[in-house]
SETORVO-512978 format. One line per 10 residues: number of its first residue (from 1); for each residue x, y, z of C-alpha. Coordinates in Angstrom, 1 decimal, padded with zeros to 4 digits. Layout:
! residues N
NUM) X/Y/Z; ...
//
This chain:
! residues 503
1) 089.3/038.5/091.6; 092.0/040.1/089.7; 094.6/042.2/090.5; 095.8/044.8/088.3; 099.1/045.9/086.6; 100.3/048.4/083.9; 100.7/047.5/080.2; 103.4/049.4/078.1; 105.5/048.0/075.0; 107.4/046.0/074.8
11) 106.1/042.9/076.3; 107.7/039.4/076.8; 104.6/036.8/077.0; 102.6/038.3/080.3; 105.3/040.4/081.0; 104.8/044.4/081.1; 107.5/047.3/081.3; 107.0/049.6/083.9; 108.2/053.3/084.6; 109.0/055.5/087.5
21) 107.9/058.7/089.0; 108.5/059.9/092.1; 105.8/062.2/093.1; 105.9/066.1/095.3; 102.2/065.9/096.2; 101.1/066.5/099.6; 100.8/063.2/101.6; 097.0/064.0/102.8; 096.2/064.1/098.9; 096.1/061.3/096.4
31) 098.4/061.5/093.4; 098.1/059.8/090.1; 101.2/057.1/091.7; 099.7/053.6/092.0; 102.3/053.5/094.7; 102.9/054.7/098.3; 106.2/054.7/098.7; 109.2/056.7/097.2; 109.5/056.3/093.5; 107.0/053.7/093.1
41) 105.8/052.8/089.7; 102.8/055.3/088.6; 099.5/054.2/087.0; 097.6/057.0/084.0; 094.6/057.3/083.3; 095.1/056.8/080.1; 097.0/053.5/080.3; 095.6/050.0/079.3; 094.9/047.7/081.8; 095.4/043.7/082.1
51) 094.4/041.6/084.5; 096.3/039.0/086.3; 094.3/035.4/087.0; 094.3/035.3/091.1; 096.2/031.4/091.1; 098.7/032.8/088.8; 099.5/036.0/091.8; 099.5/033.5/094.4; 101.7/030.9/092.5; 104.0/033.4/091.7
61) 104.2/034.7/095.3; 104.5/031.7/097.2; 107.4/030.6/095.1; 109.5/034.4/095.9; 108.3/033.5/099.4; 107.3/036.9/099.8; 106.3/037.1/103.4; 107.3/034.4/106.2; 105.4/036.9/108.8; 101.9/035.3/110.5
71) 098.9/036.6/109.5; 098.3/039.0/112.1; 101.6/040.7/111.6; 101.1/041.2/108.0; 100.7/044.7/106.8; 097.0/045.5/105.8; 096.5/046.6/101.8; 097.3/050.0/102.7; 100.0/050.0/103.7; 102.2/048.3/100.6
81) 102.1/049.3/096.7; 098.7/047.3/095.8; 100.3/046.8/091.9; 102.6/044.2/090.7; 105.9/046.0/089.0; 107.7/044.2/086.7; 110.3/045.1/084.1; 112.0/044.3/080.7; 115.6/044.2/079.8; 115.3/045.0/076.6
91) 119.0/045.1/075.4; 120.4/041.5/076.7; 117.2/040.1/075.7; 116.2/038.5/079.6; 113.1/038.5/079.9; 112.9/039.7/083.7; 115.2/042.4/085.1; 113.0/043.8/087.7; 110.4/042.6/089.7; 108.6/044.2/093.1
101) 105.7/042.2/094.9; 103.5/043.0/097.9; 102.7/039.9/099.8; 099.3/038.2/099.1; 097.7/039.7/102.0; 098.2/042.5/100.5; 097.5/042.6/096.8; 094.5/040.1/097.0; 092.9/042.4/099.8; 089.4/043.9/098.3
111) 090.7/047.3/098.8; 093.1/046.8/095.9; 089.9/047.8/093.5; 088.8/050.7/094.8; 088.3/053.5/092.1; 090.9/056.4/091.7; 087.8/059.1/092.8; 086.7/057.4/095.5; 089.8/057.7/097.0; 090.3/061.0/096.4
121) 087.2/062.0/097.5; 087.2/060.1/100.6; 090.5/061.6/101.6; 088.6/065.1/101.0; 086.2/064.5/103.0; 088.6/063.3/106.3; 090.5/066.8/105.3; 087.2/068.8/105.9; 086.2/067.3/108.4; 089.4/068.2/110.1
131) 089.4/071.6/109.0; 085.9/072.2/110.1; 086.6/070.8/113.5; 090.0/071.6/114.6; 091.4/073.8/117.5; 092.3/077.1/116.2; 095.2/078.6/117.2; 092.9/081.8/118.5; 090.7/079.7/120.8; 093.5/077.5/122.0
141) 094.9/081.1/123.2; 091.8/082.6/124.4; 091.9/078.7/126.7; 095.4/079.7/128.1; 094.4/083.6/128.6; 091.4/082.0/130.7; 094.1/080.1/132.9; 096.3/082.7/133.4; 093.3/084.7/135.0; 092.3/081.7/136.9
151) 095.8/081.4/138.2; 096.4/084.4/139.1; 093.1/084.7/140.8; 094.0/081.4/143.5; 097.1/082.8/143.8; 095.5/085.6/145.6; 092.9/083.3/147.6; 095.5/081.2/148.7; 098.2/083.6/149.3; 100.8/081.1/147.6
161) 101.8/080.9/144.1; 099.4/078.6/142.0; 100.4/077.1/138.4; 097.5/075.8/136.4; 098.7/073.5/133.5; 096.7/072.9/130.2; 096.9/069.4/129.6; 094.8/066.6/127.1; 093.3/067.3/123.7; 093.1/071.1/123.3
171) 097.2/071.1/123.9; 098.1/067.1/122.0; 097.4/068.3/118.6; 094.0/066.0/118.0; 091.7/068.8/119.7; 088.7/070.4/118.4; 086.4/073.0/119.1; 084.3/071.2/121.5; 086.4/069.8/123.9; 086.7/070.2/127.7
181) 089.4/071.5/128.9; 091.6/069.9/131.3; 094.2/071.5/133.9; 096.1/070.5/136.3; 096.6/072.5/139.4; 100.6/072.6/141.1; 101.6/075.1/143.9; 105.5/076.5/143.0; 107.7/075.9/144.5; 106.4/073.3/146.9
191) 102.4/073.0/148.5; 101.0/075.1/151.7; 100.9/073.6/154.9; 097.1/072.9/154.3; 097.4/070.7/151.2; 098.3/067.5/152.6; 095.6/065.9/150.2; 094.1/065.9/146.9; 090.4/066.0/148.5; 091.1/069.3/150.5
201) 092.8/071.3/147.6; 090.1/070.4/145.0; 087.7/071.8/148.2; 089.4/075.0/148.4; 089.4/075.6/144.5; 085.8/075.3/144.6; 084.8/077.3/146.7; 087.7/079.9/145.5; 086.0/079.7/142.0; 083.1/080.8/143.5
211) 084.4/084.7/143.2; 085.8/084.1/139.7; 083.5/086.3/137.3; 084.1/084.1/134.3; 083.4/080.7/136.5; 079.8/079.2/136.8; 078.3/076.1/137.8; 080.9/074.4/139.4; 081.2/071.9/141.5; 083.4/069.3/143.5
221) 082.8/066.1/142.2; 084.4/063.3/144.8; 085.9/060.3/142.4; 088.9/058.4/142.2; 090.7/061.4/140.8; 089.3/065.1/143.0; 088.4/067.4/140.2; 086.6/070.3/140.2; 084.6/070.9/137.4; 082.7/074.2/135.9
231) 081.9/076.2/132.6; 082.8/079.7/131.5; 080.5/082.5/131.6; 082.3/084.0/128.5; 083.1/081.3/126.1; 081.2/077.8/125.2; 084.0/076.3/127.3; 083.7/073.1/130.2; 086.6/072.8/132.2; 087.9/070.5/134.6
241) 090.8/070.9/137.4; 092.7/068.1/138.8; 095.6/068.2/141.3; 099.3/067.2/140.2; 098.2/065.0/137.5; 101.9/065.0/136.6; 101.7/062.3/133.9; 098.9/063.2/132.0; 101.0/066.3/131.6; 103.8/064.1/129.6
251) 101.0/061.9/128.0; 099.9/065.7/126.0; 103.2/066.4/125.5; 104.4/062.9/123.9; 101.3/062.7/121.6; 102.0/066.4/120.5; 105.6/065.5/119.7; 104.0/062.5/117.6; 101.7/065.2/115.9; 105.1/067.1/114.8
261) 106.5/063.9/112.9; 104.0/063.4/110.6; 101.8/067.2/111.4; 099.7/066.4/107.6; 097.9/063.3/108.6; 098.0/062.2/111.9; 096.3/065.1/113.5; 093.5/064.5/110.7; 093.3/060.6/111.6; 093.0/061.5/115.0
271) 090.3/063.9/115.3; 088.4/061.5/112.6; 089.1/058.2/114.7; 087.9/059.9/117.6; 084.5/061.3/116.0; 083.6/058.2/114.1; 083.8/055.9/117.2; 081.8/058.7/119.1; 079.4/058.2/116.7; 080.0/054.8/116.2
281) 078.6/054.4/119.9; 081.9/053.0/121.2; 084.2/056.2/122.1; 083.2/056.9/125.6; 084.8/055.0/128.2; 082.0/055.9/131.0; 079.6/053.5/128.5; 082.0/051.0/129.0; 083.9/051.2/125.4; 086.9/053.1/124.9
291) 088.1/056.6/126.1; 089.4/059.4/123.0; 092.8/058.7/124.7; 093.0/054.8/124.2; 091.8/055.5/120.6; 094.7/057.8/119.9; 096.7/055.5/121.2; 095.5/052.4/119.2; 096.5/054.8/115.9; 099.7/055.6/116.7
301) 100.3/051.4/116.9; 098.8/051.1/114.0; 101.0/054.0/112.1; 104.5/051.9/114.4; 103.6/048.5/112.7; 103.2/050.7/109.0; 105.7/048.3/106.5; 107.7/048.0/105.0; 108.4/051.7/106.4; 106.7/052.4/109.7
311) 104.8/056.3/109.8; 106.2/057.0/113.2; 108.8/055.6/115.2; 108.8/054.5/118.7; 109.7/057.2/120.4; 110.7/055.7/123.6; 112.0/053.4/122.4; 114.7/055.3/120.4; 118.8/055.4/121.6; 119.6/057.2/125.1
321) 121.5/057.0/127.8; 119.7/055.8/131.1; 120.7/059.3/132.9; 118.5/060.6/130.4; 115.6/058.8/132.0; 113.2/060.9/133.8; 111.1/059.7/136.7; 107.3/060.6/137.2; 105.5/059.3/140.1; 107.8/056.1/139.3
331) 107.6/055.7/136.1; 110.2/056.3/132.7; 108.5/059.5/131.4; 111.5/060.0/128.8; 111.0/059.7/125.0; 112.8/061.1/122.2; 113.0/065.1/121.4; 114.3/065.5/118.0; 111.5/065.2/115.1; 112.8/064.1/111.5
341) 109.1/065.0/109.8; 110.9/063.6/106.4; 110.8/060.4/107.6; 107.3/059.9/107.7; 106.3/061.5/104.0; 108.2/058.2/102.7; 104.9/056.6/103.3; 102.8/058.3/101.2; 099.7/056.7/101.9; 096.7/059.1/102.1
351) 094.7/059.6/105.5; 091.5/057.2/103.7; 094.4/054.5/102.8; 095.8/054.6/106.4; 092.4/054.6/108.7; 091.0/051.7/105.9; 094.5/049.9/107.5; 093.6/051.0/110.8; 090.2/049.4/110.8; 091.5/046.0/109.3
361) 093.8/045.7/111.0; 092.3/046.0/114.7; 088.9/044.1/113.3; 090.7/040.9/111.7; 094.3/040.5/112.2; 095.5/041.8/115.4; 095.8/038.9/118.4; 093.7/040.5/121.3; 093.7/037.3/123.1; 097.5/037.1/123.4
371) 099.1/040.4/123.1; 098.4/044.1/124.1; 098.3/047.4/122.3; 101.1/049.6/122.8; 103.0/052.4/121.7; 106.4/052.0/123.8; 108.0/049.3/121.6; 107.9/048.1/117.9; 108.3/044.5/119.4; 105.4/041.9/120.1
381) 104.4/042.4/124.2; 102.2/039.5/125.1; 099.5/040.0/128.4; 100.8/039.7/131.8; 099.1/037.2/133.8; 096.6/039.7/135.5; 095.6/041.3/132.5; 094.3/037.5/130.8; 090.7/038.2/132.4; 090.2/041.5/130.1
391) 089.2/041.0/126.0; 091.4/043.8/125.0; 094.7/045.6/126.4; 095.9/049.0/125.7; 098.6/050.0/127.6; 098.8/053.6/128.8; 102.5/054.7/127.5; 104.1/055.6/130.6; 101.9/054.1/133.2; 102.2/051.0/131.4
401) 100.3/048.3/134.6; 097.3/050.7/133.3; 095.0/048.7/131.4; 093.0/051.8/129.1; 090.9/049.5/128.5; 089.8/047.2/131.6; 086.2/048.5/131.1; 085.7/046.7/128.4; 083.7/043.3/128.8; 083.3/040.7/125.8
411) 080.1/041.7/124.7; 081.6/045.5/123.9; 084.9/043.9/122.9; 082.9/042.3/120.5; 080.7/045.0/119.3; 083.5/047.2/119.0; 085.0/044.7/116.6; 081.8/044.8/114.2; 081.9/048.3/114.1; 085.4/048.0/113.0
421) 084.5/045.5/110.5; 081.4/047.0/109.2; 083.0/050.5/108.8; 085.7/048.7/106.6; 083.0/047.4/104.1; 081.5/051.3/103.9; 084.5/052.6/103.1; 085.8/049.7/100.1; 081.8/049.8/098.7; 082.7/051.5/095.4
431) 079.2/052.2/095.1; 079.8/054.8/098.5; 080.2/057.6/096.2; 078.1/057.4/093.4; 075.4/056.8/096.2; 076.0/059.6/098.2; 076.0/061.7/094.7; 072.9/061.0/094.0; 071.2/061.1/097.2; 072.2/065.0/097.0
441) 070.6/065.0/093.6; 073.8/064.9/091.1; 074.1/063.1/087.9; 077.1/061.2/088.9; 078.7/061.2/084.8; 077.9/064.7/084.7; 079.2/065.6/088.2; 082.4/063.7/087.2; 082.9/065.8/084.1; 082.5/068.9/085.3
451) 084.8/068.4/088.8; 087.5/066.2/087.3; 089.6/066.5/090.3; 088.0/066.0/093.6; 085.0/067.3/095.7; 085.0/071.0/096.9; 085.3/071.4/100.5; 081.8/072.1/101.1; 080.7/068.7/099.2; 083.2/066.6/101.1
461) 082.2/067.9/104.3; 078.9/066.7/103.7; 080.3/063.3/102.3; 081.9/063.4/105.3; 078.4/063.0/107.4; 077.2/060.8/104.9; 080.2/058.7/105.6; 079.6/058.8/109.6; 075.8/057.7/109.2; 076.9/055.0/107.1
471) 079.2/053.6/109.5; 076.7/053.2/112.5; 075.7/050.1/112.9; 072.1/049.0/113.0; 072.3/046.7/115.8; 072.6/049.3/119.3; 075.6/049.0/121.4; 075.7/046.6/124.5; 074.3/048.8/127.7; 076.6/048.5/130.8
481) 075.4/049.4/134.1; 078.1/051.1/136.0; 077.9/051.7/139.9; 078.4/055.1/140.1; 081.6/055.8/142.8; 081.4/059.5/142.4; 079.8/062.3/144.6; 079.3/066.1/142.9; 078.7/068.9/145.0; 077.5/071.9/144.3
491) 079.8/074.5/145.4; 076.6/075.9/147.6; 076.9/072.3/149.8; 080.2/072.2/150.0; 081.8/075.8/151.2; 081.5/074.3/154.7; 083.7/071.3/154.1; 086.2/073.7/152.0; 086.4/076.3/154.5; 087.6/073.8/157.1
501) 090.0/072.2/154.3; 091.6/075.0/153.3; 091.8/076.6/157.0
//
């Protein structure tokens, strides 16, 4: 294996000059730059190429000392410049004056070699895929027009005022057309005499909901959490209400201030994370894998522990005073308001770069057995002693004794590992593309010469689903039996029991 550098006169006995070029593209595309980081060294097509013998790399790194860091600290391929960049002084005659190494993590990672189109095209196809399945600013208004009505409509059955709050996906920037919406129910300026539990007000909203023209099919269901859940008669919309969930209310607003620090990629990686482990067969928690939310919340991580320069900060983690602090429930729900969205296009690492990182990293080098996934702090956190009995820790960001991923057992853990591992190796095959053109019937050569650039959107939203069948694995996920704690109700059984309650 051999990793690559650029050749340009004059040269000094396996020595090559290199230049610079800073580059304005958009940080979702892939430019000509070898590079992903401000002025990096750029690569043309039209360059010749040497290759480097592997022992010589790994001599010459272990004697800088490039990296002291253990391996599962290390930054995956994507996230450094994969080239080596060296330099002449050509007018005292030295014959180094520059030199810039990744560590040997890094360049020696198989990811190094993957072709200029297939990264450009891989990074289309993410970008369709988003574009096809966002939350449009229309229906994300039509969602909060539905509230308002269903506001103001308890407010009347209850003869208090009633605020219903939009919370989750359709409000935290990685939404898309499909998803349930979630609200949470608060009476202003403090709750009727009748509401002394959650279980009686979800009660009363249901059978409320029952004279709401736009509300069918609902029903009470009973679990750890009351909700009421239903479906609008006017728009492909499920819905579900809970009572004063407070914190999940900051949760949606912290990942949508995330979304605003780096709004070209991460709302991409998200909504693609969150499909491909739905279809993957290990993104639904109630299966016993891993809720949306914990996946979201294993990216942003991920995009913390970027180096040398991290995609997004830590955002409660950044300078404040402690009377800034704000208290939810008991817990810190502060975190830092001000967005610098500059700071993160100094990584310009496409989205197919960053989830290829994101997939190593969580399949090979991260230490589930000793520390937990977290968002709060750029520091190591190690398990707490109760936590030692689960495979894998996520830590909610502000409820942070929440374990998001406690229903997780070892044979999951470890299923949800291979999937990792095996959609790494489908998205490094540099046979993925030629593949996937030929399947549809193109001449690959011919296709290549005609579309010099990249795939149109069309074509990269299929490559897209090409890329998602490809990356589920032929061996079925472990089945979980879970004992089943809640009770639904139709609204029909339950208007006696609500009736009472809301008396």
């Amino acid at each position: 294996m051999t990793v690559l550098q650029k050749l340009s006169p004059p040269k000094v006995k396996g020595v090559v000059k290199t230049t610079t070029r800073s580059s304005s593209s958009s940080p979702c595309k892939m430019s000509g730059s070898s590079g992903y980081y401000e002025d990096d060294i750029s690569l043309e097509e039209d360059d010749a190429i040497v290759s480097m013998p592997e022992s010589t790399l790994i001599e010459c790194f272990g004697n800088l000392a490039v990296t002291k860091r253990p391996a599962h600290l290390r930054p995956p391929a994507a996230f450094c410049l994969p080239f080596v960049s060296m330099s002449n002084d050509v007018m005292s005659g030295h014959a180094l004056k520059h030199i810039t190494l990744t560590s040997v993590f890094d360049a020696l990672h198989p990811y190094v070699g993957m072709p200029y189109l297939n990264r450009v095209d891989l990074s289309t196809a993410m970008n369709a895929h988003w574009m096809r399945n966002c939350l449009e600013v229309e229906q994300s208004d039509l969602f909060h027009r539905f509230a308002l009505e269903m506001q103001v409509h308890l407010t009347a059955c209850f003869g208090c005022r009633v605020v219903l709050d939009i919370y989750g996906s359709t409000r935290n920037g990685f939404g898309t057309r499909f998803c349930d919406v979630d609200m949470s129910l608060s009476f202003v300026p403090s709750p009727p005499p009748w509401a002394t539990s959650s279980d009686r007000v979800m009660r009363a909203v249901a059978k409320a909901l029952v004279d709401f023209p736009k509300v069918v099919d609902e029903r009470y269901v009973n679990a750890k959490v009351p909700i009421v859940r239903f479906r609008s008669s006017d728009m492909d919309m499920e819905a579900d209400i809970s009572y004063k969930n407070d914190l999940a209310l900051h949760n949606t607003q912290l990942l949508q201030q995330y979304c605003k620090w780096d709004p070209e990629r991460l709302p991409t990686l998200g909504v693609w994370v969150k499909a491909w482990a739905k279809r993957s067969g290990i993104g639904e928690a109630s299966k016993g894998s891993l809720s949306s939310y914990a996946w979201i919340v294993m990216l942003i991580h991920y995009l913390q522990q970027v180096e040398p320069i991290p995609v997004l900060p830590c955002l409660q983690e950044m300078n404040h005073q402690k009377s800034e602090n704000v208290y939810v429930q008991g817990y810190n729900v502060y975190y830092w308001k001000f967005v610098d969205a500059t700071r993160s296009r100094r990584c310009r690492a496409s989205v197919v770069d960053l989830f290829v990182g994101f997939l190593d990293y969580y399949a090979t080098y991260f230490d589930y057995s000793s520390n937990v996934i977290q968002m709060v702090s750029k520091r190591l956190e190690y398990k707490p002693d109760r936590w030692y009995k689960y495979p894998m820790c996520i830590a909610d960001p502000f409820e942070t004794d929440h374990n998001l991923a406690q229903g997780v057992d070892q044979p999951m853990f470890e299923y949800i590992r291979s999937c990792m591992e095996h959609s790494k190796k489908v998205f490094t095959d540099r046979r993925l593309r030629a593949e996937f053109l030929s399947g549809y019937g193109f001449d690959v050569d011919e296709y290549d010469s005609r579309h010099r650039n990249e795939m149109t959107m069309e074509t990269a939203a299929q490559f897209g689903e090409f890329l998602f069948h490809k990356c589920i694995m032929v061996k079925q996920a472990p089945t979980r039996q879970f004992r089943d704690r809640s009770m639904s109700q139709s609204t029909s059984t339950s208007n006696t029991s609500s009736a009472s309650s809301s008396g």
